[in-house]
PyMOL Python script that loads the backbone (N, CA, C, O; Angstrom):
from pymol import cmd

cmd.read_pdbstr("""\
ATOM      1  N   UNK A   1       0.813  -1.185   0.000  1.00  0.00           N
ATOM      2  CA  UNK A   1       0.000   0.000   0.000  1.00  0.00           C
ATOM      3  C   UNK A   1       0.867   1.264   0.000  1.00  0.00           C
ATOM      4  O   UNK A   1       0.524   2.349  -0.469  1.00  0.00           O
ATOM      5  N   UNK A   2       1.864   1.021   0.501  1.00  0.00           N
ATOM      6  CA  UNK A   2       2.708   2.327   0.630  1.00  0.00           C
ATOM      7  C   UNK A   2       3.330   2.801  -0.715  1.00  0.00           C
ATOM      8  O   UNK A   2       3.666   3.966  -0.923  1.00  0.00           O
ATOM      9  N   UNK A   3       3.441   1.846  -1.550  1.00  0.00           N
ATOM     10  CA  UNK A   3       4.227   2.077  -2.787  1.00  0.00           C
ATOM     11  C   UNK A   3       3.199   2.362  -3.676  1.00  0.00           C
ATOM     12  O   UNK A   3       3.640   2.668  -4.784  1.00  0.00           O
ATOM     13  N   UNK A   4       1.522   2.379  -3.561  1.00  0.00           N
ATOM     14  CA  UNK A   4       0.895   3.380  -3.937  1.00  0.00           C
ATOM     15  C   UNK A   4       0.868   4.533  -4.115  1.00  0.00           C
ATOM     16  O   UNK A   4       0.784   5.254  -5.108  1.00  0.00           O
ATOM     17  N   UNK A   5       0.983   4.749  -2.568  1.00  0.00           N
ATOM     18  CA  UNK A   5       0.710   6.341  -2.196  1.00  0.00           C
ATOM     19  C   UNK A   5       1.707   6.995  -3.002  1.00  0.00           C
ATOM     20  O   UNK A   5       1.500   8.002  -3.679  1.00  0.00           O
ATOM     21  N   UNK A   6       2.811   6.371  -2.897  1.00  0.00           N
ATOM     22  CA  UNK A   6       4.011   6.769  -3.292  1.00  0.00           C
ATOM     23  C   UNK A   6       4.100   7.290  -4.786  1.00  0.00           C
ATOM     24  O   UNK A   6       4.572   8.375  -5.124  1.00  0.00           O
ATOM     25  N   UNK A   7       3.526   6.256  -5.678  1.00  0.00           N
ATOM     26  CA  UNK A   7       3.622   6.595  -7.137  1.00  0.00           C
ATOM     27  C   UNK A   7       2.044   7.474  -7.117  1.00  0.00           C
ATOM     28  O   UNK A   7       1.518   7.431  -8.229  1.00  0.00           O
ATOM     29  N   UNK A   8       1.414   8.063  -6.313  1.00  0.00           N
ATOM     30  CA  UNK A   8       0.677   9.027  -6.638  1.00  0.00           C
ATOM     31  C   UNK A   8       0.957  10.265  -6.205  1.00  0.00           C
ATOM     32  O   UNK A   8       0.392  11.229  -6.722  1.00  0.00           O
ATOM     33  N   UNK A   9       1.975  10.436  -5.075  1.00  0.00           N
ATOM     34  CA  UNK A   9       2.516  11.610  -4.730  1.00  0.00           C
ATOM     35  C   UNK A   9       3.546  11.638  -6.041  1.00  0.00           C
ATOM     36  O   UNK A   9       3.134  12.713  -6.478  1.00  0.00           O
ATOM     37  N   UNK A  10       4.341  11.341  -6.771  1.00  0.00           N
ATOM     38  CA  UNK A  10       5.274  11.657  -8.074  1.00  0.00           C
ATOM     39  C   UNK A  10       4.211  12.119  -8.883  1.00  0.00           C
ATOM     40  O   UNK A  10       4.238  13.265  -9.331  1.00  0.00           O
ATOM     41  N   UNK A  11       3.288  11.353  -9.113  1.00  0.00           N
ATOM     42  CA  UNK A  11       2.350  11.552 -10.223  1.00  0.00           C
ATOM     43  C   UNK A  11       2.365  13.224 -10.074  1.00  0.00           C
ATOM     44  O   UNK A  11       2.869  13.989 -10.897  1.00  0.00           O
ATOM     45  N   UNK A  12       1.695  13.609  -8.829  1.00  0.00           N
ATOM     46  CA  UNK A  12       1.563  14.551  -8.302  1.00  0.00           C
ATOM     47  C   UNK A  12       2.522  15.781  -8.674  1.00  0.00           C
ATOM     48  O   UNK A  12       2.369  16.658  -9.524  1.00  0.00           O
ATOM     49  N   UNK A  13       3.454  15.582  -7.855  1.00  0.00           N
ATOM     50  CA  UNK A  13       4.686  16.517  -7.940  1.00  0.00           C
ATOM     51  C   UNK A  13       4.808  16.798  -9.747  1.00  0.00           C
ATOM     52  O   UNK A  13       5.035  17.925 -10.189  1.00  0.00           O
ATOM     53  N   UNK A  14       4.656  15.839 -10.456  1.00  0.00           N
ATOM     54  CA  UNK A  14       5.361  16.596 -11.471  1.00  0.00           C
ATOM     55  C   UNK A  14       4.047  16.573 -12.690  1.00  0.00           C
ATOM     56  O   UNK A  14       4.042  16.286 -13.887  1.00  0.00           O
ATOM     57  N   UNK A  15       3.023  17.004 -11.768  1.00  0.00           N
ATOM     58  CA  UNK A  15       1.887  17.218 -12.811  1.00  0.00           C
ATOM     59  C   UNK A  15       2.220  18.485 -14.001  1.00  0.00           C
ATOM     60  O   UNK A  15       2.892  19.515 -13.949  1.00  0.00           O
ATOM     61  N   UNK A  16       1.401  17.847 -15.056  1.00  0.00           N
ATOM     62  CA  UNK A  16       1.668  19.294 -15.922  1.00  0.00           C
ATOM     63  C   UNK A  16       0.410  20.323 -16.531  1.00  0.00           C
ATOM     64  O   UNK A  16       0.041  20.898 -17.555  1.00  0.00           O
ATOM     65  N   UNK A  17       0.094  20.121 -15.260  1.00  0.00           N
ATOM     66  CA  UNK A  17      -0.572  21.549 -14.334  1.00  0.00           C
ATOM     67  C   UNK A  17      -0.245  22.967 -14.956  1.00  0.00           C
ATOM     68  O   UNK A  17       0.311  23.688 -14.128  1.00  0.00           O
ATOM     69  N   UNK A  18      -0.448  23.590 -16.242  1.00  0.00           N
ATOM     70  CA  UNK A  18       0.326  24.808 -16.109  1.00  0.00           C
ATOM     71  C   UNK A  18      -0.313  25.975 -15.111  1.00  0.00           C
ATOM     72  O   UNK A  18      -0.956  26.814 -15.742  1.00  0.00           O
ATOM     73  N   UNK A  19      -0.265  26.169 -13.815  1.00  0.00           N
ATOM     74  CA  UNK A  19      -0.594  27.526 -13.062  1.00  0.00           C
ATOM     75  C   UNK A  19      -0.076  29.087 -13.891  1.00  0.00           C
ATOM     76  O   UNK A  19       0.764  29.464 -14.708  1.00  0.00           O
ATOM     77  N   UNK A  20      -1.072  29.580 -13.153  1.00  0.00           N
ATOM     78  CA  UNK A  20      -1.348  30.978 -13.582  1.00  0.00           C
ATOM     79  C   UNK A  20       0.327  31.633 -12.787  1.00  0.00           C
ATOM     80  O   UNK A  20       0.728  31.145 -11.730  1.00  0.00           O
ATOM     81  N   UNK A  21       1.144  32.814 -13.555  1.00  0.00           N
ATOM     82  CA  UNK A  21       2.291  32.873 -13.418  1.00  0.00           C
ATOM     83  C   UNK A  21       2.059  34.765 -13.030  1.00  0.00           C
ATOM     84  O   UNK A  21       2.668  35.474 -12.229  1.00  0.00           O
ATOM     85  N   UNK A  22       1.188  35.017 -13.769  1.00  0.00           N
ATOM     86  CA  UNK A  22       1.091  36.562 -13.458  1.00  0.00           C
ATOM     87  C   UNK A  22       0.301  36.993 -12.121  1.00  0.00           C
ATOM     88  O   UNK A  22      -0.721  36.309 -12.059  1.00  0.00           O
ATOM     89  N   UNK A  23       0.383  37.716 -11.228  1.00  0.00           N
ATOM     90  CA  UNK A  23      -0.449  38.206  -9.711  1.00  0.00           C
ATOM     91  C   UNK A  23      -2.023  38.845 -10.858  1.00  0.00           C
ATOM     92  O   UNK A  23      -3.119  38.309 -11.023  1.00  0.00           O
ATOM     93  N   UNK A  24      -1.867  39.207 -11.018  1.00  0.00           N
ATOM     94  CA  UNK A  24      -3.563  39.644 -12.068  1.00  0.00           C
ATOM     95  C   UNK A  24      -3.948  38.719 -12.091  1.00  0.00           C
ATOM     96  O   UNK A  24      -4.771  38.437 -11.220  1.00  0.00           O
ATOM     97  N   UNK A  25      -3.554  37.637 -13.172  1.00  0.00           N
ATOM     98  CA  UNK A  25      -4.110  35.897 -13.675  1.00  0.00           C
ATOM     99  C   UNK A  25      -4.857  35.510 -12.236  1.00  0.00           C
ATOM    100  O   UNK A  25      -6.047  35.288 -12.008  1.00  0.00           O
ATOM    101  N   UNK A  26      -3.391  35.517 -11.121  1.00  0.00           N
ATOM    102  CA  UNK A  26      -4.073  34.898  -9.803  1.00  0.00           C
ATOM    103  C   UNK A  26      -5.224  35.399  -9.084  1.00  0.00           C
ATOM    104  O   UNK A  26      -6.091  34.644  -8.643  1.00  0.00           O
ATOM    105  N   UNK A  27      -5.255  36.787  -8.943  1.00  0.00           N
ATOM    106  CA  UNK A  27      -6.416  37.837  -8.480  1.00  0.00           C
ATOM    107  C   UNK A  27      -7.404  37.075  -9.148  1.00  0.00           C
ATOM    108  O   UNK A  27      -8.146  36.205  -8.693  1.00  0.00           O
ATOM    109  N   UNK A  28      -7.287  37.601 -10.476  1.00  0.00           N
ATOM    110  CA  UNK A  28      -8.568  37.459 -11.419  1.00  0.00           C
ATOM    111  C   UNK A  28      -9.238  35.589 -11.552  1.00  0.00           C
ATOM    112  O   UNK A  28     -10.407  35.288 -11.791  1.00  0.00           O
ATOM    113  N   UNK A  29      -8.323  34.819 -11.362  1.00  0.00           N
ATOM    114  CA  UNK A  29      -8.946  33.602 -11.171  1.00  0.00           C
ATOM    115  C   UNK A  29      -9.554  33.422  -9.556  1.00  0.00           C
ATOM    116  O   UNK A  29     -10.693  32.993  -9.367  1.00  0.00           O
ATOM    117  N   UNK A  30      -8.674  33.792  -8.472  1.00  0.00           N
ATOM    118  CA  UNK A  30      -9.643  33.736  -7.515  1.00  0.00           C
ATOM    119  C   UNK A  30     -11.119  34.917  -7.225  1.00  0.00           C
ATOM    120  O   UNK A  30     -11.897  35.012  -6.275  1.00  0.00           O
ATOM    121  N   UNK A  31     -11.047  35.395  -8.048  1.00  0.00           N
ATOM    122  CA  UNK A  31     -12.551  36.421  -7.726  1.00  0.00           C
ATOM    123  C   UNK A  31     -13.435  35.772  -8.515  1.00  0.00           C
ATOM    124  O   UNK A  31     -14.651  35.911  -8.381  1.00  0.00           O
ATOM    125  N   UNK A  32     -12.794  34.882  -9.550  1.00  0.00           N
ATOM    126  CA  UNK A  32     -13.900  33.688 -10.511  1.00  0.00           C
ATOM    127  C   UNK A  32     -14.288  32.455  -9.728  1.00  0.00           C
ATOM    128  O   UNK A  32     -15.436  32.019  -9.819  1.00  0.00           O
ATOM    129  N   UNK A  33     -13.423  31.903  -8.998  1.00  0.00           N
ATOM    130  CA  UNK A  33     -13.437  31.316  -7.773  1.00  0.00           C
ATOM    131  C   UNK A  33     -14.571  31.205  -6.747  1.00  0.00           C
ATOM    132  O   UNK A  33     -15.408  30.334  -6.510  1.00  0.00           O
ATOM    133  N   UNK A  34     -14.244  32.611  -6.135  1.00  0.00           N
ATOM    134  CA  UNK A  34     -14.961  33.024  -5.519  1.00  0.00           C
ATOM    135  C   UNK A  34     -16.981  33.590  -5.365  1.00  0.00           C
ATOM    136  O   UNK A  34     -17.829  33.665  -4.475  1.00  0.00           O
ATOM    137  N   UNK A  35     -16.883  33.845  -6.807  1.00  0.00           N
ATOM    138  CA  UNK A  35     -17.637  34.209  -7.116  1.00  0.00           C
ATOM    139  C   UNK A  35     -18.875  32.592  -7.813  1.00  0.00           C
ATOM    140  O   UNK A  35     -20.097  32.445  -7.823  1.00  0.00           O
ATOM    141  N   UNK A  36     -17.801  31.784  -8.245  1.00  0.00           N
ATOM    142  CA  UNK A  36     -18.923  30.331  -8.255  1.00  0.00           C
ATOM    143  C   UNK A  36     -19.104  29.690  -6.648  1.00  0.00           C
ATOM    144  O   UNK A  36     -20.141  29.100  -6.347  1.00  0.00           O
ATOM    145  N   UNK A  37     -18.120  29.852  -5.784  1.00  0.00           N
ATOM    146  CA  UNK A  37     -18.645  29.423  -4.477  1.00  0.00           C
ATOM    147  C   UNK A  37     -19.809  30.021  -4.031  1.00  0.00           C
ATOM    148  O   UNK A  37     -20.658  29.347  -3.448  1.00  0.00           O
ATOM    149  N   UNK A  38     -19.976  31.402  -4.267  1.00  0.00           N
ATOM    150  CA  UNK A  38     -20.906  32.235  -3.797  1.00  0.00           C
ATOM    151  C   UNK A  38     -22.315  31.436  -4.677  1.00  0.00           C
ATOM    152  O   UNK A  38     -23.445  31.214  -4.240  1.00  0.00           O
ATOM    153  N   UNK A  39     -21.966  31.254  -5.498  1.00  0.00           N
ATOM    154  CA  UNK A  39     -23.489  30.646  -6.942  1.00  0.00           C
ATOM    155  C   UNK A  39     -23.452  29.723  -6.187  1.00  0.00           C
ATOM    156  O   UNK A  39     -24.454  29.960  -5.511  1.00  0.00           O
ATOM    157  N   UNK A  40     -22.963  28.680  -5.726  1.00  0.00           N
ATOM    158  CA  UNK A  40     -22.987  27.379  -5.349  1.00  0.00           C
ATOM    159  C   UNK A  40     -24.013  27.430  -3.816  1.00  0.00           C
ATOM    160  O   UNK A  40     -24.820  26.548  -3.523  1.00  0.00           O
ATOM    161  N   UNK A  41     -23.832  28.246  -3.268  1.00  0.00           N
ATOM    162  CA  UNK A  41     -24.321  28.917  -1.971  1.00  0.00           C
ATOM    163  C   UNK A  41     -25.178  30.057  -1.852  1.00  0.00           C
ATOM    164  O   UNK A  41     -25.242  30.776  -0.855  1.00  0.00           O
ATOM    165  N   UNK A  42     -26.054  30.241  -3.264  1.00  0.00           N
ATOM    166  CA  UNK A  42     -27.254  31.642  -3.187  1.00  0.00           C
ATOM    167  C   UNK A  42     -28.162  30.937  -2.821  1.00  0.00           C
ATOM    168  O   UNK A  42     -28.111  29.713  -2.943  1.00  0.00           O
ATOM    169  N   UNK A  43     -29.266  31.623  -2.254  1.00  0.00           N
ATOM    170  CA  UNK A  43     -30.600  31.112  -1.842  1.00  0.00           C
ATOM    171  C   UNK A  43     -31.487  31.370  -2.667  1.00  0.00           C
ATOM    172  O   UNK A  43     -32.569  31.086  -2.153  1.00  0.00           O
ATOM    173  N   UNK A  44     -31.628  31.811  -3.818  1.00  0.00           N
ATOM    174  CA  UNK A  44     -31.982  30.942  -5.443  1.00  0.00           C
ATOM    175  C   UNK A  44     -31.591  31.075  -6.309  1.00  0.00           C
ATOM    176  O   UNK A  44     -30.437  31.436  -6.542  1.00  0.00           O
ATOM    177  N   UNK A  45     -32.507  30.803  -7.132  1.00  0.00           N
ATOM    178  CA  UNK A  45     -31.692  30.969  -8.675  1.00  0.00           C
ATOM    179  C   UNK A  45     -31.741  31.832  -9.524  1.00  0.00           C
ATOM    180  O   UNK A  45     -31.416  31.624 -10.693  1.00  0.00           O
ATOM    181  N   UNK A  46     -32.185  33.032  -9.046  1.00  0.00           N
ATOM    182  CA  UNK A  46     -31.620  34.471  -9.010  1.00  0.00           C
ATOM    183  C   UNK A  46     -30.133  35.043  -8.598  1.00  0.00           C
ATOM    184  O   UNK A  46     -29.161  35.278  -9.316  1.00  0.00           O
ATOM    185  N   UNK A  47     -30.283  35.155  -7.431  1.00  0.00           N
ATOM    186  CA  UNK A  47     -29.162  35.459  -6.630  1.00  0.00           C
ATOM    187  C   UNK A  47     -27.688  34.363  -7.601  1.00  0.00           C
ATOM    188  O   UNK A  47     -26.557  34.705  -7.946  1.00  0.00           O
ATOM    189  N   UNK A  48     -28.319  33.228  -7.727  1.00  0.00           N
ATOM    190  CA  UNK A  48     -26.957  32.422  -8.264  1.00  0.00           C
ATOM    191  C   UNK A  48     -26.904  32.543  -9.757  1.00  0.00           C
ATOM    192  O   UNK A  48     -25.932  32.099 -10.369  1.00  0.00           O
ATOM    193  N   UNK A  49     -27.936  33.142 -10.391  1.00  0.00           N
ATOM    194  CA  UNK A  49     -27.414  33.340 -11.535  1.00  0.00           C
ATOM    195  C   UNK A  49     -26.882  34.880 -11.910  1.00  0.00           C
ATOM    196  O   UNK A  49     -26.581  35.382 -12.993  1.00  0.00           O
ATOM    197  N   UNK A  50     -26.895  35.376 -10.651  1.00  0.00           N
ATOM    198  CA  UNK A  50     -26.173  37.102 -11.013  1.00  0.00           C
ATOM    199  C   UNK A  50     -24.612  36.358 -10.228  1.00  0.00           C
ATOM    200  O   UNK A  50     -23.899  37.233 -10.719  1.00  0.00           O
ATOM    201  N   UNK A  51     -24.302  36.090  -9.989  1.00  0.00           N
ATOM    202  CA  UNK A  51     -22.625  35.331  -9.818  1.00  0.00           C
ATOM    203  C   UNK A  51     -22.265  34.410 -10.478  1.00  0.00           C
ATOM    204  O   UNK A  51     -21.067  34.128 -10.485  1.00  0.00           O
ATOM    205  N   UNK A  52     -23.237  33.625 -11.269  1.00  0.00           N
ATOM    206  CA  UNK A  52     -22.179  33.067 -12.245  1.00  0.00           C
ATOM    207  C   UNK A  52     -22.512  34.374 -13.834  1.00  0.00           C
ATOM    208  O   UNK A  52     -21.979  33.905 -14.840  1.00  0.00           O
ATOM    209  N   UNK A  53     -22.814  34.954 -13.956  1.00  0.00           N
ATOM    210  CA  UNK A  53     -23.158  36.079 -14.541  1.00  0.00           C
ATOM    211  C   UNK A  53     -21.497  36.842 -14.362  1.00  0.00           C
ATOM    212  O   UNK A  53     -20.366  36.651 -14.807  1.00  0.00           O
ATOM    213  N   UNK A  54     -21.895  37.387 -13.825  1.00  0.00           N
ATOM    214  CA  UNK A  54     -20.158  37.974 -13.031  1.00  0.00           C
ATOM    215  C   UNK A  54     -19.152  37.005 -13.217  1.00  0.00           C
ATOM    216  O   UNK A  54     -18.204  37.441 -13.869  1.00  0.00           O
ATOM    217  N   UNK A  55     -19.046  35.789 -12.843  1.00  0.00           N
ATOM    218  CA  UNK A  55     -17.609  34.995 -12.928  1.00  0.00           C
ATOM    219  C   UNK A  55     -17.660  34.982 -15.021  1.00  0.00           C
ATOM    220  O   UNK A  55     -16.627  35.312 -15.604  1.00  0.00           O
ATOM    221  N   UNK A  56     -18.819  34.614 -15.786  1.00  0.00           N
ATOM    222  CA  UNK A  56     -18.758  34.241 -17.226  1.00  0.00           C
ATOM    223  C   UNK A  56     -17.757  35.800 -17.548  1.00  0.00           C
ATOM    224  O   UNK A  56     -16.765  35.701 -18.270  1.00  0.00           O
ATOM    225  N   UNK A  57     -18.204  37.384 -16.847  1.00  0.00           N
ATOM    226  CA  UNK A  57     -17.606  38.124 -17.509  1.00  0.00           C
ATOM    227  C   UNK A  57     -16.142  38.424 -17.710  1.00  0.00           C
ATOM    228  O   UNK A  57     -15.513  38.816 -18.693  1.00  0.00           O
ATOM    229  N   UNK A  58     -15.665  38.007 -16.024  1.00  0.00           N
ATOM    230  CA  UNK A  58     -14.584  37.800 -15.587  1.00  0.00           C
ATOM    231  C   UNK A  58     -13.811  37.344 -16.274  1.00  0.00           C
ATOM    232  O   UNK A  58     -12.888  37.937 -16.832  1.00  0.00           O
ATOM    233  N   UNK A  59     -14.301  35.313 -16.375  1.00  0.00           N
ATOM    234  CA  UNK A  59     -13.233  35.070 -17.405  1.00  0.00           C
ATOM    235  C   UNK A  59     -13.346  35.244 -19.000  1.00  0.00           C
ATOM    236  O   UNK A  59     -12.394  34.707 -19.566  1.00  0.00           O
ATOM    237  N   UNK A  60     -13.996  35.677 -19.616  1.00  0.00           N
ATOM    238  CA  UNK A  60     -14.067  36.432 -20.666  1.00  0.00           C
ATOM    239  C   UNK A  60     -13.182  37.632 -20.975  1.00  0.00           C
ATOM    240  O   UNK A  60     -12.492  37.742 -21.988  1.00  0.00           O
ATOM    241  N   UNK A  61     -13.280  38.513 -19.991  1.00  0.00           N
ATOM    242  CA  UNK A  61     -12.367  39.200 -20.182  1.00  0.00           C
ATOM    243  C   UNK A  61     -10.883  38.522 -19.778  1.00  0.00           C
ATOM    244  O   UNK A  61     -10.070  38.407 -20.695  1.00  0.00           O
ATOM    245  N   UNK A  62     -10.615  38.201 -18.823  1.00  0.00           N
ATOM    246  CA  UNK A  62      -9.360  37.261 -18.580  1.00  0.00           C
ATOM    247  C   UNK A  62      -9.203  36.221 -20.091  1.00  0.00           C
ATOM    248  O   UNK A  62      -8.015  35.910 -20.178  1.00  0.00           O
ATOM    249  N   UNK A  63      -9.752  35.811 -20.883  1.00  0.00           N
ATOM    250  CA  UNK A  63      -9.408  34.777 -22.075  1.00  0.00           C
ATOM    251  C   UNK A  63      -8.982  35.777 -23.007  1.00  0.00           C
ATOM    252  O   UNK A  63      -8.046  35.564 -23.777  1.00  0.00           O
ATOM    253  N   UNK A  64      -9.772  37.127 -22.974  1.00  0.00           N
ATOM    254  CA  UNK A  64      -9.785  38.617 -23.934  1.00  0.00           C
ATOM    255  C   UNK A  64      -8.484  38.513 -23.830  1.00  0.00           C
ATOM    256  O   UNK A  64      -7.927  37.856 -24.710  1.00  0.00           O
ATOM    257  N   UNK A  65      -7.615  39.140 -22.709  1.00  0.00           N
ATOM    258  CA  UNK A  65      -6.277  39.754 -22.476  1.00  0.00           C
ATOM    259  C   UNK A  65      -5.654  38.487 -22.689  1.00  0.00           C
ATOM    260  O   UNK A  65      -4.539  38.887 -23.023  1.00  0.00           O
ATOM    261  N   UNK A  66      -5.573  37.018 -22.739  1.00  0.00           N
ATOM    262  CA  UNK A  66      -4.255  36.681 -22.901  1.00  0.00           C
ATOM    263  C   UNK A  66      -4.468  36.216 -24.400  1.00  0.00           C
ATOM    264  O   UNK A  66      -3.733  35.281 -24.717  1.00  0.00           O
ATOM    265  N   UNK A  67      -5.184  36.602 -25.227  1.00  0.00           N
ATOM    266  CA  UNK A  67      -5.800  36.565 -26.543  1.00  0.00           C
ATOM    267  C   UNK A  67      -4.656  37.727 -27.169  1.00  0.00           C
ATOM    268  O   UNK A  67      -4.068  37.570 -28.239  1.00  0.00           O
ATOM    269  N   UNK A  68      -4.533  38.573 -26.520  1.00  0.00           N
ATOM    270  CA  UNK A  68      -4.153  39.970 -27.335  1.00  0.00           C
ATOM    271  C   UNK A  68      -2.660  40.010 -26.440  1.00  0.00           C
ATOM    272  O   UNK A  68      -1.860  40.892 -26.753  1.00  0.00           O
ATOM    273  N   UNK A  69      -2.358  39.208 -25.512  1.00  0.00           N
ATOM    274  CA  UNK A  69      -1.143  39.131 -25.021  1.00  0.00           C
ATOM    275  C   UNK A  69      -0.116  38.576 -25.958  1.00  0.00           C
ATOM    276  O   UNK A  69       1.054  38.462 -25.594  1.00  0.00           O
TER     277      UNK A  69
END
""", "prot")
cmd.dss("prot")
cmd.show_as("cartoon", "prot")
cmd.util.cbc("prot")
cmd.orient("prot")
């Protein structure tokens, strides 16, 4: 069992994951983040469709800028 865990922590470590590298990218993905936890947690489906409303613009504009980057 141990030599499981093991070849899933490597797996791990050298995932190819590319993360966000710019502090904006990071901002701007956690307020998209943030903003589907909040949808996930409105008390209807009003309230949760004005936050995922907001996160669609978010990353839209975030896909915009690394479009023209």
């Amino acid at each position: 069992m141990g030599e499981k865990i093991l070849k899933r922590d490597a797996k791990a470590a050298h995932s190819q994951v590319r993360w966000l590298q710019e502090p904006a990218d990071q901002f701007m993905a956690d307020k998209i983040y943030k903003l589907l936890k909040n949808a996930l947690r409105a008390s209807d489906i009003w309230e949760a469709m004005e936050y995922l409303m907001a996160a669609r613009g978010l990353f839209r504009e975030m896909k915009k800028e690394s479009r023209g980057a």
